[in-house]
C-alpha positions as CSV (number, residue, x, y, z in Angstrom):
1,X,-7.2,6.5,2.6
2,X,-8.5,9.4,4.4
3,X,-10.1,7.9,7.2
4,X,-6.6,5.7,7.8
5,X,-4.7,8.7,8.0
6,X,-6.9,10.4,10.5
7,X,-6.8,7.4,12.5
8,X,-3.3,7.4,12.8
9,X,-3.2,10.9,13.6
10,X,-5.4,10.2,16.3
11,X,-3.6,7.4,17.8
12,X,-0.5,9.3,17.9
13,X,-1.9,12.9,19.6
14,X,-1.0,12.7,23.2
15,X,-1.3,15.7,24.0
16,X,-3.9,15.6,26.6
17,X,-1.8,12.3,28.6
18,X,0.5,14.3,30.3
19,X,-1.9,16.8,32.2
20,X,-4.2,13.2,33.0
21,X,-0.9,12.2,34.3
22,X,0.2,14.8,36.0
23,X,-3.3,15.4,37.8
24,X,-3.7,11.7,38.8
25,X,-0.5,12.0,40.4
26,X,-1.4,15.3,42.3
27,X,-4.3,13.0,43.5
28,X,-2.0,10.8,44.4
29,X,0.4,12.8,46.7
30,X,-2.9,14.3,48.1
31,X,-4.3,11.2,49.4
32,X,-1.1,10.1,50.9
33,X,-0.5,13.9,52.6
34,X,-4.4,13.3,53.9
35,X,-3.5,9.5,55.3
36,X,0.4,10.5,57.4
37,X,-1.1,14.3,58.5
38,X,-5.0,13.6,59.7
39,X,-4.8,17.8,60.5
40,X,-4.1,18.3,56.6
41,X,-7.0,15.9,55.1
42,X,-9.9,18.4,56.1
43,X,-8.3,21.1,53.8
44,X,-7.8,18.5,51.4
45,X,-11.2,17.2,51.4
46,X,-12.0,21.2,51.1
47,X,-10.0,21.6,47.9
48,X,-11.7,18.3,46.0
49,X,-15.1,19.2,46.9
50,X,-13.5,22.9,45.1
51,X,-13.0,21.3,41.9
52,X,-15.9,18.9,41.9
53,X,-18.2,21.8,41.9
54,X,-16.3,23.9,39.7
55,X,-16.2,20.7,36.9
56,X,-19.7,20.0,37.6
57,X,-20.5,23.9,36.7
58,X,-18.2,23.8,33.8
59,X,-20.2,20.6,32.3
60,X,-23.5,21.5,32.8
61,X,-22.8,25.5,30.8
62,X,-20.6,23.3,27.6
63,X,-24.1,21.1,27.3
């Protein structure tokens, strides 16, 4: 009964889907600013290649 419970608990946490949604659409609007202004896709490119290494430093120090 237990292990029921927890699995609907865990089916109806959604807590985390808005900031996945939110962060897929800033990709989103940043892709489509990079493709009408060519001048603003180099600062774009800048920013993602920001928080790739920034991610890739947070995973390897939570291992």
């Amino acid at each position: 009964m237990k292990n029921y419970l927890l699995k609907l608990k865990v089916m109806k946490d959604t807590k985390g889907q808005d900031l996945i949604e939110y962060a897929l659409m800033a990709g989103f609007v940043a892709v489509a600013a990079g493709a009408i202004m060519p001048g603003v896709a180099t600062s774009i490119s800048t920013i993602f290649s920001k928080i790739g290494s920034v991610m890739t430093t947070a995973a390897s120090q939570g291992s």
